[in-house]
Structure formats: structure tokens, C-alpha cells
C-alpha positions in Angstrom: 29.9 9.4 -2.2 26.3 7.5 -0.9 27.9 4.9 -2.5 31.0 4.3 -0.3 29.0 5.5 2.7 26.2 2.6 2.2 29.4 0.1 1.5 31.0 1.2 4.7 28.1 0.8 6.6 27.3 -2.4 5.5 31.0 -3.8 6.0 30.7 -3.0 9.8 26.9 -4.2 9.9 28.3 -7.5 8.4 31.7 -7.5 11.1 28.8 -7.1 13.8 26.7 -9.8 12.2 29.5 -12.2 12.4 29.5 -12.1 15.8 25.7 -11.0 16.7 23.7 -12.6 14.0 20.7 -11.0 14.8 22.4 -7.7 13.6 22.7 -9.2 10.0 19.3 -10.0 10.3 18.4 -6.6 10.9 20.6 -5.1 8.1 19.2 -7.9 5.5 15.6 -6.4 6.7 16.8 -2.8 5.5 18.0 -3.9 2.5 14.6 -6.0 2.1 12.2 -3.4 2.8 14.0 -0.2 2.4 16.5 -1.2 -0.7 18.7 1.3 0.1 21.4 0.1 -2.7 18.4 1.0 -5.5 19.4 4.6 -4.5 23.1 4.5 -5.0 23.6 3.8 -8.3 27.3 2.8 -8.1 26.9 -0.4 -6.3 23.3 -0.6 -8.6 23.1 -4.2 -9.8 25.7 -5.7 -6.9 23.9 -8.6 -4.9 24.7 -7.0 -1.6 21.4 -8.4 -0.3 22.8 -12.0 -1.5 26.0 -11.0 0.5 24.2 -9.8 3.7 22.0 -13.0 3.2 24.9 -15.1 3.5 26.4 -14.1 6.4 23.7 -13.9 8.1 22.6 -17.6 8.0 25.9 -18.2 8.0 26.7 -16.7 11.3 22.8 -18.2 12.7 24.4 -21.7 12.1 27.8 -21.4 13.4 26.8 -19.2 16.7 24.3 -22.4 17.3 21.0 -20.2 17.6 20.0 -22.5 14.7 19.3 -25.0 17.6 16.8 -23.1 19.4 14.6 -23.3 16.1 11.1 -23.7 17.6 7.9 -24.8 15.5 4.4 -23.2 15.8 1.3 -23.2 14.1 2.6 -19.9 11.9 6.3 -21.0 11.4 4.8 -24.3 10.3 2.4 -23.2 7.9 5.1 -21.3 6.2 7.5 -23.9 5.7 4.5 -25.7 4.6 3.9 -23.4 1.6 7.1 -22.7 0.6 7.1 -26.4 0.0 3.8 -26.0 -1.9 5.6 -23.2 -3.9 8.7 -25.5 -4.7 5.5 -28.2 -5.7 4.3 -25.5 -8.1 7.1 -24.4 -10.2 8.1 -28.1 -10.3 4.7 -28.7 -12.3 4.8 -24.7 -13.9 3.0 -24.0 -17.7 6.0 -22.2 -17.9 9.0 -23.0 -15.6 11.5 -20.0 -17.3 8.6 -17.3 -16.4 8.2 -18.5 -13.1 11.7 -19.3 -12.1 12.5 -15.9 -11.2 9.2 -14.7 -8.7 9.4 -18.3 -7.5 13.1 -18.2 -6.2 12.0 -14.2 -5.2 9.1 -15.3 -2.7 11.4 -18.4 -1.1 13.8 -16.0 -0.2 11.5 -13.9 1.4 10.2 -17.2 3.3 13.1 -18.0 4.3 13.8 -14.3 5.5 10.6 -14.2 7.5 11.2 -17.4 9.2 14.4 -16.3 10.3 13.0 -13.3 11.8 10.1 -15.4 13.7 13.1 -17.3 15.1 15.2 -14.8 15.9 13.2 -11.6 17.3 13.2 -13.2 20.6 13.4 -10.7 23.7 11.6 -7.4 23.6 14.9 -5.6 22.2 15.4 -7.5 19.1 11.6 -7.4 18.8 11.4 -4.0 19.0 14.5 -3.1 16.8 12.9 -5.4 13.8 9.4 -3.2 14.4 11.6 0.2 14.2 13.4 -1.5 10.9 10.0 -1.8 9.5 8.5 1.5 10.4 11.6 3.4 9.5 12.4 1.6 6.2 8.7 2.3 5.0 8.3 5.9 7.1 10.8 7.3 5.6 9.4 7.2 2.0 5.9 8.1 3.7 7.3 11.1 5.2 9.2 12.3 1.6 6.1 11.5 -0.4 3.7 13.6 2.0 6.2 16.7 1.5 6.1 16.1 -2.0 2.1 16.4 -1.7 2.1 19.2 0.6 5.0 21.4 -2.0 2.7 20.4 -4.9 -0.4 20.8 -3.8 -1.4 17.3 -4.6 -1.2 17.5 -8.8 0.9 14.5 -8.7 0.9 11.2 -7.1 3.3 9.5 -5.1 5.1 6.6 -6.1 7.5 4.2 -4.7 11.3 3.8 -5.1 11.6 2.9 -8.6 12.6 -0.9 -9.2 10.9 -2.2 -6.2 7.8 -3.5 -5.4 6.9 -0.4 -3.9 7.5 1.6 -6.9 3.3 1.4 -8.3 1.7 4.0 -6.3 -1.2 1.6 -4.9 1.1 -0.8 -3.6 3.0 2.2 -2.2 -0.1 3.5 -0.4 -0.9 -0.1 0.8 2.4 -0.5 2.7 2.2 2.7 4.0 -1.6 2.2 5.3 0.0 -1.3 6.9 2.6 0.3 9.0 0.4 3.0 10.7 -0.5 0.9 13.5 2.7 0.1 14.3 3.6 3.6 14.4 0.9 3.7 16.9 2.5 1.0 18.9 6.5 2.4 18.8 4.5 5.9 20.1 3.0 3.9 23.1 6.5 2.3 23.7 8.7 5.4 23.6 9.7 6.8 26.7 11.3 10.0 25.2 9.0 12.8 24.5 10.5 14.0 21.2 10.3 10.3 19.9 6.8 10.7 20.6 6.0 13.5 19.1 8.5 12.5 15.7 6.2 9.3 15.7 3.5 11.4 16.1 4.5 13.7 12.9 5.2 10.9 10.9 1.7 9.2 11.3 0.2 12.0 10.1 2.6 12.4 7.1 1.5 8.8 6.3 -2.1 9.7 6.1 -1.1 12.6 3.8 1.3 10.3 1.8 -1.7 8.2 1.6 -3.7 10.5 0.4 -1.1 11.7 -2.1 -1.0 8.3 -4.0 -4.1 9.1 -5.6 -4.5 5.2 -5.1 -8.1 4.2 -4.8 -7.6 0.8 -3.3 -5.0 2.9 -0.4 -8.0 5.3 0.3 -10.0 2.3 0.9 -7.1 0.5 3.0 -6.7 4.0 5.4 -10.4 3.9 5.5 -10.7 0.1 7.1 -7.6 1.5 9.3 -9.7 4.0 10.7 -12.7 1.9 11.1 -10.7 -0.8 12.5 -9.1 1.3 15.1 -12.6 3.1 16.0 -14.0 0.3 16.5 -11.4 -1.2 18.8 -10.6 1.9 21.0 -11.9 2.8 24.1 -12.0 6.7 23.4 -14.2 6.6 20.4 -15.3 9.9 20.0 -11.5 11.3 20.4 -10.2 9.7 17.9 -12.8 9.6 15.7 -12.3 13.7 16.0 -8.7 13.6 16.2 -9.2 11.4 12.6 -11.7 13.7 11.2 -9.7 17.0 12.0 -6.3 15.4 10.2 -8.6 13.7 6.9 -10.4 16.5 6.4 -8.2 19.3 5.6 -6.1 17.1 3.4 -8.6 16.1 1.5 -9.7 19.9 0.6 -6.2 20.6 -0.1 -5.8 17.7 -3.0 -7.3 19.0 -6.2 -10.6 17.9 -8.2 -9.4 15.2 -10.2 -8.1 13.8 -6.6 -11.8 14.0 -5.5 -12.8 13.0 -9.2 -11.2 9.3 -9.0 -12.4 8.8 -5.3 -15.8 9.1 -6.7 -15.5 6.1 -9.4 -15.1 3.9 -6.2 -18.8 3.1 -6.4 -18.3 3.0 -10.0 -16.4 0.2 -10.5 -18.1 -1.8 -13.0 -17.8 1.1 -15.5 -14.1 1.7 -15.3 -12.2 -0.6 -17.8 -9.4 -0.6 -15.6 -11.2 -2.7 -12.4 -13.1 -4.5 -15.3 -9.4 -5.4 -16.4 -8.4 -6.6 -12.9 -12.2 -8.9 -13.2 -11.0 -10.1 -16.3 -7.8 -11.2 -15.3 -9.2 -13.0 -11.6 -11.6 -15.0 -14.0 -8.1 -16.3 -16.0 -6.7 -17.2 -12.9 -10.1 -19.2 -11.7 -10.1 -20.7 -14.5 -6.2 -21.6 -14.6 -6.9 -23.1 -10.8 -9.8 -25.1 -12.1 -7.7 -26.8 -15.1 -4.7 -27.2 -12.3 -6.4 -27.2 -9.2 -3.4 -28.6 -6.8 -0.3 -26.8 -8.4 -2.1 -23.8 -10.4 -0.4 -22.8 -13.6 3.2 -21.2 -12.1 3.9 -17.9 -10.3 2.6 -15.2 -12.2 2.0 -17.4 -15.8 -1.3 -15.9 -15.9 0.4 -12.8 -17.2 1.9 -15.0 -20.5 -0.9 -13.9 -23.0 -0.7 -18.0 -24.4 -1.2 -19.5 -21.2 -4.0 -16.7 -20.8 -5.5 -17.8 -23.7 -5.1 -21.5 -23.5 -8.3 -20.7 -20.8 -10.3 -17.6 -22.1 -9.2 -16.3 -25.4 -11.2 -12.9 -25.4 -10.3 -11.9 -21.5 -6.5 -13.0 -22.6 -6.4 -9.7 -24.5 -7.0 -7.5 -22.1 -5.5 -9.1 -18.8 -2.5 -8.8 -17.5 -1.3 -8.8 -13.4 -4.4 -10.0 -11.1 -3.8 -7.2 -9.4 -5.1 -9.3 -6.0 -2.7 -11.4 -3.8 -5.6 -14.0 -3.0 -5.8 -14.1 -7.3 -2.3 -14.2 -8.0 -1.4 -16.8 -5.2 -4.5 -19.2 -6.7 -3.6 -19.1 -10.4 0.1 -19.1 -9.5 0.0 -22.0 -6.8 -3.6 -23.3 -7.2 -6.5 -24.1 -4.5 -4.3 -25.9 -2.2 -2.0 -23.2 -2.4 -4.4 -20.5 -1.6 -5.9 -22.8 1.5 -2.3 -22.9 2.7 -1.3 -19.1 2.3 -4.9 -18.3 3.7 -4.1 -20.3 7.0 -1.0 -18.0 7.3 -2.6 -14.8 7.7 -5.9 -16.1 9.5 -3.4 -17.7 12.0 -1.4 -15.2 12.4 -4.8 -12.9 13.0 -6.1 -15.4 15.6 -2.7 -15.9 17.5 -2.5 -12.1 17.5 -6.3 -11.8 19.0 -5.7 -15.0 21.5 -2.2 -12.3 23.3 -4.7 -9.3 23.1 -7.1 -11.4 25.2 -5.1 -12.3 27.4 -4.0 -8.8 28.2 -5.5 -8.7 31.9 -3.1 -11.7 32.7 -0.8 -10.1 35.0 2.0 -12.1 34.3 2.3 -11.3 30.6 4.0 -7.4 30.0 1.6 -5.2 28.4 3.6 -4.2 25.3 3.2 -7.6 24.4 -0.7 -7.5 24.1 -0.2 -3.9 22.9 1.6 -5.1 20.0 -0.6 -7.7 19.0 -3.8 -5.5 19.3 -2.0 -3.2 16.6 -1.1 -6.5 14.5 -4.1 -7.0 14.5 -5.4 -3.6 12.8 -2.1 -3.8 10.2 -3.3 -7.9 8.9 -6.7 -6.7 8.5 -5.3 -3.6 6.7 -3.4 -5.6 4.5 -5.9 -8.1 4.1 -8.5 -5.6 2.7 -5.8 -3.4 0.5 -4.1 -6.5 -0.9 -7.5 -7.7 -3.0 -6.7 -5.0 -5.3 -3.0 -5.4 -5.4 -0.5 -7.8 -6.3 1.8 -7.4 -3.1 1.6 -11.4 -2.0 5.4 -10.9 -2.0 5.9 -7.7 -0.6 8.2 -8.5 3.1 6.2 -6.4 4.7 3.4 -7.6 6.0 5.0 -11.0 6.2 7.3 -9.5 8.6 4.7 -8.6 10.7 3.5 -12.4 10.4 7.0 -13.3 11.9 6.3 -11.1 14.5 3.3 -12.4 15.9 5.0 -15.9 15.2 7.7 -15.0 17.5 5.4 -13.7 20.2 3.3 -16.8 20.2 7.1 -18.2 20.8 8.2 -15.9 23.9 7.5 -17.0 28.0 4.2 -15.4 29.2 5.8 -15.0 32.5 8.3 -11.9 31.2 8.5 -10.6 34.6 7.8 -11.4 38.5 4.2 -11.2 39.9 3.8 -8.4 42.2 0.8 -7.1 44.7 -2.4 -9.4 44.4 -0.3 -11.4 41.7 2.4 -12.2 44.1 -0.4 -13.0 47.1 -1.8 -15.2 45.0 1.2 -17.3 43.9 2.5 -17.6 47.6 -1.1 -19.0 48.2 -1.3 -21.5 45.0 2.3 -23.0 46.2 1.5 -23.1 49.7 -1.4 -25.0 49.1 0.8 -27.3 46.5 3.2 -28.0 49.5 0.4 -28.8 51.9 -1.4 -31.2 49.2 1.6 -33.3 48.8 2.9 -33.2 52.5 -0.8 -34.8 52.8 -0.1 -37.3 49.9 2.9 -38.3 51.6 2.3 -38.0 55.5 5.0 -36.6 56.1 6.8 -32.8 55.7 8.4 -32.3 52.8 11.9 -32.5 52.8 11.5 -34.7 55.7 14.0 -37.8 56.1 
């Protein structure tokens, strides 16, 4: 039955597409962050996302939005490492193993540059931030009822067969998309929207907590730093964050509070001495291929391993660190490139927020990017234990930015002081060039 009701819904998403194409964008981002198909096992294995893909750039070239493509600083750096990418597996230890995460990641370029294109407006902006809050809420708020109905003796994980699926990556995402639950709350005008937003960012925190993921705890930590730091009610929230943390945290069980304390341990637990091992192959990998690096995710063949360290090949497997996996898979150049995306998007997102007293620009633009902000550091700090460089996610949010940069600063018409003041700057315009040309202007 969830079978024909996620094929129906996807027909008429796709009819809609062919004449909006911004609404096949949207479904393609469910499908992409929320895999909805993974659930319904019928249509298991059918390249609906292939499908949706296609008719979506499809109906972007034929509508002619394709020629309102604008570059920027973000957009361009992206198209500049997917070219880097395409450099790498050219030059790849081992093109068959990388064939696959290498055609993965293009695809999710190519996605994300289609939504920095097309998010234009504050309604298909705000419709793509839902899509990414819902897609990732929803297994937030199932995986904190799960916590809550058994009392924490179990960890979350992700949908199987996803990225999301490992319960740090899981707990990653989740920590990611709190500030933009944050900034949909601000935006809603309806109070029970409010307060559902409301419930779900504290299921998050439980769901969080519920992963039993050490590098997540550490990610929700730097959230709530972040977001101290940054507010202007300091002592509010930092109450309001103490009075949610702290009861969940008595409710989890020992070996909950157990693995929290190994975070200042780290050099004695073989697991992070694992991840060490491996991030040493993939130095070394960069050093012996230092433009290209050795292939996407080579690192993990145990004879390319060993072709660099022979005693740390035994015992390493994923790099467990997007900065590690992106500089064994793609090399230095590579990592420079992909490093440039995310401090640009950062910077582009701080240069809006500072803005923010500009009259002319509408505040949930500024409001936006101050949460960005919060969500790239987030992800920043929780993907160096994690191997998420591929996950949509956060590259989403990089679109977002991207297409913010892209949108008019004057949204809407000055007003009050605003308004004096332009009548003032264009009157004395008029009376500089009437004085330029000695005569009125509009004068025979």
C-alpha cells in the first residue's frame, strides 16, 4: 500500500514539475535527504530518484530558467571541485572502487547547484528549508520516542541503507538542522507551528542524546556554545538549555554516561586510535599524490593502504573525517578547493548578518544567515569525526546561502527615516546634475 501511495505522489509531483520545475526540485530534495523509497520495499531498488532527476533538469532547461544561471563566489567554487573530483578519478589507484562514490558526490553537486539557482524568492527559499528540516525532523522526532519508550538502553540509528543509517552521522545531521528549526520557529506566523517546531527541537536534543554518539554530543555541545555565544539573552537560553539537557541526560543509563566520559580519553580507545591510523594513510596517500590524491574512498582498499603504511593498513578502514576523506580521496588541491566552499559559504553568511541593520534588506534574510551560520560551524566541528563529506545536507544549506548572496538587497520599499532619506539622496542627485547641465532637467 506505501508503495502505490509514494508512486502516486510522485507521479503528480513529477506532472507539477513539468510545468513548475522548482517543484521537481523540491521532490528530488525529499527523495535526497529523506529517501522515502528505502522505506517501501516494493519500489526498493527502482531509480525513482534518477527519474525525478530527469525531469527536473529536464523541465529547468526547457522552461528557460536555465538562463538565469548566475555565478558567485560559492556556485563557482563548486563547479570548480566537481571538476577537481572528475580530475581525481581520472588519475584514481583504483578507478572501479571509486567509480561509484565519485559519480555519488557529482550528483549531489549537481543537485546543490541547482538548488542555489533555483531557491530564488523567499517562498521557494523557505519551502527547500522546510524540505530539509522535515526530511531530517522526522527521523529526529521517531528516534527521541524511541529513547524516551526505552529508556535510553539502545541507540538510535538512521534509516538503514543511507548515509544516515551509522548512528554518529545520524546524530550529526540532526545537531545540523537545529538552527534551522530555530529559524522556521522565528518565521512562522501560526502559533501551533510554533509550538510543533518547538517540540520537535527538543526531540532533536533527545534524539541526539539517544545516539549514544560521542562525536554528536560534542556537535550539540558547539551548538549550544555557538548559539550562547551569539544571542542576546544569554542567561535565558543558557537556562532554557540547561533545564532541557539535564533531565535527559539523568534519564539515559550508565553506560550512556560511561562512553561520554572516554571523550577525554581518546588516546586509549582503539577505536579513535583507529580513525588516527587511518588519517595518517590518507596523509600519506596525499603526500605520494599530492594534486589528485589516491581516488574517492581508495584508502579503504587494504593494498592501496598498504602500498603507504603496512602496519596501520591492518587496522584502518573509513577516515571517519570529511577533511581526511576529501584529502586522501582528492588530494591537497582538493581539500584547498572543498575548504573554500564551506569557509565561503561561512563568510557570505556572516557578511548578510552584518548587514542586518540595513533597512532595505528583510530581516528573515539576515535571520537565516545568522542560523547558517551556527549549522556550518556545527557541521564543521561534527564532520572531523565522521565521514559525511557527501551527505546533501549541509551542502544544501551551502546552496542556500549561495542563493541568498544571489537575491536583490532591496526586497521591499524603504519606509519612515528610510524613505526620508532616499527622497533626500535623489533630490540632491537631480539638483547636482541640473547644476552639471545649467539647465532643469527635462528641460528642452
Amino acid at each position: 500500500m506505501r508503495d502505490l501511495i509514494l508512486l502516486g505522489f510522485t507521479a503528480l509531483c513529477l506532472m507539477a514539475a513539468l510545468r513548475h520545475p522548482f517543484a521537481g526540485l523540491l521532490t528530488w530534495a525529499w527523495f535526497t535527504l529523506m529517501t522515502p523509497h528505502q522505506a517501501a520495499y516494493g519500489v526498493y531498488g527502482v531509480p525513482l530518484n534518477v527519474i525525478i532527476a530527469g525531469v527536473t533538469i529536464g523541465a529547468y532547461a526547457v522552461s528557460g530558467e536555465i538562463a538565469k544561471f548566475r555565478f558567485d563566489a560559492i556556485t563557482s567554487l563548486i563547479i570548480a571541485f566537481a571538476g577537481w573530483l572528475t580530475l581525481s578519478q581520472a588519475l584514481s589507484l583504483d578507478p572501479v572502487n571509486s567509480a561509484p562514490y565519485f559519480d555519488r558526490f557529482i550528483k549531489t553537486l549537481l543537485f546543490v547547484l541547482l538548488c542555489a539557482q533555483m531557491a530564488g524568492g523567499k517562498l521557494r527559499f523557505n519551502a527547500l528549508v522546510w524540505t530539509l528540516v522535515a526530511s531530517i525532523g522526522f527521523f529526529a522526532a521517531k528516534g527521541a520516542l524511541f529513547t524516551l519508550a526505552t529508556f535510553g538502553q539502545y541507540r538510535v540509528q538512521g534509516l538503514q541503507n543511507t548515509v544516515l543509517e551509522d548512528n554518529n552521522h545520524f546524530g550529526i545531521a540532526v545537531a545540523t538542522i537545529l538552527p534551522l528549526v530555530l529559524y522556521l520557529r522565528g518565521e512562522a506566523a501560526n502559533i501551533w507551528v510554533r509550538r510543533g517546531l518547538a517540540l520537535l527541537f527538543c526531540l532533536a536534543i533527545v534524539a541526539i542524546i539517544g545516539t549514544h554518539s560521542r562525536g554528536a554530543f560534542i556537535a550539540l555541545v558547539v551548538f549550544g556554545g555557538f548559539f550562547w555565544l551569539r544571542a542576546r539573552h544569554k542567561f535565558a537560553i543558557l537556562a532554557g538549555l540547561i533545564l532541557l539537557m539535564t533531565p535527559t541526560i539523568a534519564f539515559m543509563p550508565g553506560k550512556w554516561t560511561e562512553r561520554m566520559m572516554t571523550i577525554g580519553e581518546a588516546t586509549q580507545d582503539a577505536s579513535f586510535m583507529g580513525r588516527v591510523d587511518a588519517w595518517v594513510i590518507n596523509i600519506k596517500l596525499a603526500n605520494e599524490n599530492p594534486a589528485s590524491g589516491a581516488g574517492l574512498r581508495n584508502s579503504y582498499q587494504k593494498e592501496i593502504a598498504q602500498s603507504v603504511d603496512i602496519e596501520r593498513a591492518e587496522s584502518a578502514k573509513a577516515a571517519h573525517s570529511i577533511y581526511f576523506e576529501v584529502l586522501g580521496g582528492a588530494g591537497y588541491v582538493g581539500l584547498i578547493i572543498y575548504l573554500a566552499v564551506l569557509a565561503t559559504a561561512f563568510l557570505s553568511a556572516w557578511s548578510i548578518y552584518l548587514r542586518r541593520r540595513d533597512p532595505r534588506l528583510a530581516p528573515w534574510k539576515w535571520r537565516f544567515a545568522y542560523y547558517a551560520q551556527i549549522s556550518l560551524a556545527v557541521f564543521a566541528v561534527g564532520g572531523a569525526s565522521t565521514s559525511m563529506e557527501m551527505w546533501d545536507g549541509y551542502l544544501v544549506i551551502v546552496a542556500l546561502v549561495s542563493a541568498l548572496t544571489k537575491m536583490s538587497v532591496a526586497e521591499r520599499k524603504p519606509t519612515g527615516f528610510a524613505l526620508a532619506a532616499a527622497r533626500a539622496r535623489n533630490w540632491r542627485g537631480r539638483k547636482r546634475i541640473e547644476e552639471l547641465l545649467d539647465k532643469p532637467v527635462g528641460a528642452p
